[in-house]
C-alpha positions as MATLAB code, in Angstrom:
seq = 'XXXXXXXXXXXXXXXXXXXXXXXXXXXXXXXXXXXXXXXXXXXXXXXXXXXXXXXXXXXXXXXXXXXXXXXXXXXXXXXXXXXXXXXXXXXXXXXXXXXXXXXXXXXXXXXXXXXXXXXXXXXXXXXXXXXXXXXXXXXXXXXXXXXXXXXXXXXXXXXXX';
ca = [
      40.061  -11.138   48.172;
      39.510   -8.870   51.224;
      35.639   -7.877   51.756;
      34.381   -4.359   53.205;
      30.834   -5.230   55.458;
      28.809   -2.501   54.622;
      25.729   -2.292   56.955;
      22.720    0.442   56.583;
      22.191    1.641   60.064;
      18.626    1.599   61.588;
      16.584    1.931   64.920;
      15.360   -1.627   66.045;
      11.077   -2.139   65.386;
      10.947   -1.584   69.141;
      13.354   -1.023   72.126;
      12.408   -4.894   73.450;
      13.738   -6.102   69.413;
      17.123   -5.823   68.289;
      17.043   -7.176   64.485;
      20.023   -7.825   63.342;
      20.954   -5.638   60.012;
      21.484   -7.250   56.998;
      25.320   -6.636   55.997;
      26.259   -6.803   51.893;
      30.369   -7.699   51.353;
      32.108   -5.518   48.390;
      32.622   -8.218   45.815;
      34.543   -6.439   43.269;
      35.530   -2.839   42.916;
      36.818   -1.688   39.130;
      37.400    1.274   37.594;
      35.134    2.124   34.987;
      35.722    5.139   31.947;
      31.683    6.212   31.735;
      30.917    8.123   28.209;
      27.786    9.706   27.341;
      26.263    9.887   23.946;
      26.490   13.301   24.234;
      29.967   13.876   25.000;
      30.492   14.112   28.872;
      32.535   11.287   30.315;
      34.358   10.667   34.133;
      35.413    7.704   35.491;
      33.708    5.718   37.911;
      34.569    2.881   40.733;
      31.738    0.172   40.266;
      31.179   -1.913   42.756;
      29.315   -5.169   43.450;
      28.710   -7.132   46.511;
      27.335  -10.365   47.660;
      24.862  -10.893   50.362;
      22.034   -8.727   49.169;
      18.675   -9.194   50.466;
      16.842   -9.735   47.371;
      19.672  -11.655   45.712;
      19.670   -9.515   42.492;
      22.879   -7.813   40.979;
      22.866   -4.352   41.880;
      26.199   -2.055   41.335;
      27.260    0.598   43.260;
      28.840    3.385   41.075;
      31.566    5.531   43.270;
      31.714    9.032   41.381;
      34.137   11.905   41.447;
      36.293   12.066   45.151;
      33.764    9.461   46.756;
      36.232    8.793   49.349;
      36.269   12.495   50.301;
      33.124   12.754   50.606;
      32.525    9.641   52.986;
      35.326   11.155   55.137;
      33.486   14.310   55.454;
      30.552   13.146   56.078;
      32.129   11.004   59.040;
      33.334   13.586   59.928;
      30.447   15.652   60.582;
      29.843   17.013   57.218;
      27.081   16.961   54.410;
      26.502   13.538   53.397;
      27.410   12.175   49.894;
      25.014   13.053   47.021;
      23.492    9.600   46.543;
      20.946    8.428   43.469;
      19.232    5.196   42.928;
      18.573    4.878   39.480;
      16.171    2.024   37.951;
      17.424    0.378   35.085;
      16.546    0.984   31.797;
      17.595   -0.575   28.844;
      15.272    1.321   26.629;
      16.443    4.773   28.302;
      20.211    4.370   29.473;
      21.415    1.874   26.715;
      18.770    2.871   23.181;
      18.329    6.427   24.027;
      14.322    6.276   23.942;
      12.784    8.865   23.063;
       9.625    7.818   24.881;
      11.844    7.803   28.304;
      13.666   10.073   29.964;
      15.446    7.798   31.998;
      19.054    8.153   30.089;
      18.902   11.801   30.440;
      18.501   11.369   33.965;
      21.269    8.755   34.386;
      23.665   10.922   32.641;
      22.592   14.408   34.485;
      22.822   12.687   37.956;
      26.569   11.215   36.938;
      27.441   14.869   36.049;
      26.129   16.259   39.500;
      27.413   13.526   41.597;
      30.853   13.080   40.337;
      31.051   17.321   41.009;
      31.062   17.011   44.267;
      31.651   13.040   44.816;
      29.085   10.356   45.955;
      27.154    7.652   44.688;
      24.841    6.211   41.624;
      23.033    2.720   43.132;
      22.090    0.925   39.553;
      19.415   -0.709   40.405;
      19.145   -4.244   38.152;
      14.766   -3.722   38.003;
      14.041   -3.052   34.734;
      10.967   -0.922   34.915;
      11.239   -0.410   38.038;
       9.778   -3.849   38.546;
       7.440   -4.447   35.936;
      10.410   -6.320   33.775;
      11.829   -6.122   30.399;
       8.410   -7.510   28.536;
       6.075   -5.835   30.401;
       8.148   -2.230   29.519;
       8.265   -2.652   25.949;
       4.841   -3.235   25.699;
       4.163   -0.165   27.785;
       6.474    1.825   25.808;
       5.222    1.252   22.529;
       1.259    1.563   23.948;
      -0.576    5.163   23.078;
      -0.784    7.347   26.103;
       0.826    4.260   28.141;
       4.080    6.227   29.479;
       2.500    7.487   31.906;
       1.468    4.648   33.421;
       5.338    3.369   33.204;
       6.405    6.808   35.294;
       4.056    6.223   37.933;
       5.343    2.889   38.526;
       2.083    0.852   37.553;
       2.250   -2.038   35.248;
       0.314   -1.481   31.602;
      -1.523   -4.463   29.395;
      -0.112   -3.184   26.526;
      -1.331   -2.079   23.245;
      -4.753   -3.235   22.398;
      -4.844   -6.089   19.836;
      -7.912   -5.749   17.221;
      -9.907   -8.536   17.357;
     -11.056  -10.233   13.566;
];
């Protein structure tokens, strides 16, 4: 299989430094039918690579003319509409009530694959506080909060006999 280096640009720390950039290899690429539970759908390339810095499985969702939009923007253009999006099982897969993150997920597919760009799935449930650690936020009074802000929560109180 052929692999794509992709490499974020950046300025060195200082002019005397030049780190070297990490660079991430396309992995797979597939074409993906995305359906919402209210209705919308479009297609979507997903991506994943190896060689990411913190070793985790992110995916790299390629929406509407993608392509078009990277060639514009090389060109001199606007550059793609890009959204990182935290996963959230509670949100994207259960439809939570107490999150909004599915909303969110679905509203930014819609914009993005308008005008073509990029969803980065991020593979951090919570955004970091993990898949325990959520569900006792989420199910916590007044806790949600918390969760938006990105702090971590203790949970619901237990009563003591």
């Amino acid at each position: 299989m052929s692999t794509v280096a992709l490499a974020a640009t950046a300025a060195p720390a200082s002019a005397s430094r030049n780190a070297a950039v990490p660079v991430a290899n396309l992995r797979t690429s597939v074409r993906v039918p995305l359906r919402f539970a209210d209705g919308y759908g479009t297609d979507a390339e997903v991506m994943t690579f190896t060689g990411l810095v913190d070793g985790r499985e992110h995916l790299l969702l390629g929406l509407g003319d993608w392509r078009g939009a990277l060639a514009a923007s090389a060109a001199g253009g606007e550059a793609p509409l890009m959204r990182p999006h935290s996963e959230c099982l509670t949100g994207d897969v259960f439809g939570s009530e107490r999150c909004d993150c599915g909303p969110r997920l679905r509203e930014a597919a819609e914009r993005i694959a308008t005008t073509g760009g990029f969803l980065a799935y991020l593979r951090q449930e919570g955004r970091g506080i993990g898949l325990y650690a959520k569900a006792r936020c989420v199910c916590a009074a007044g806790c949600r909060a918390r969760h938006l802000r990105g702090k971590s929560c203790r949970g619901p109180r237990r009563r003591r006999a």
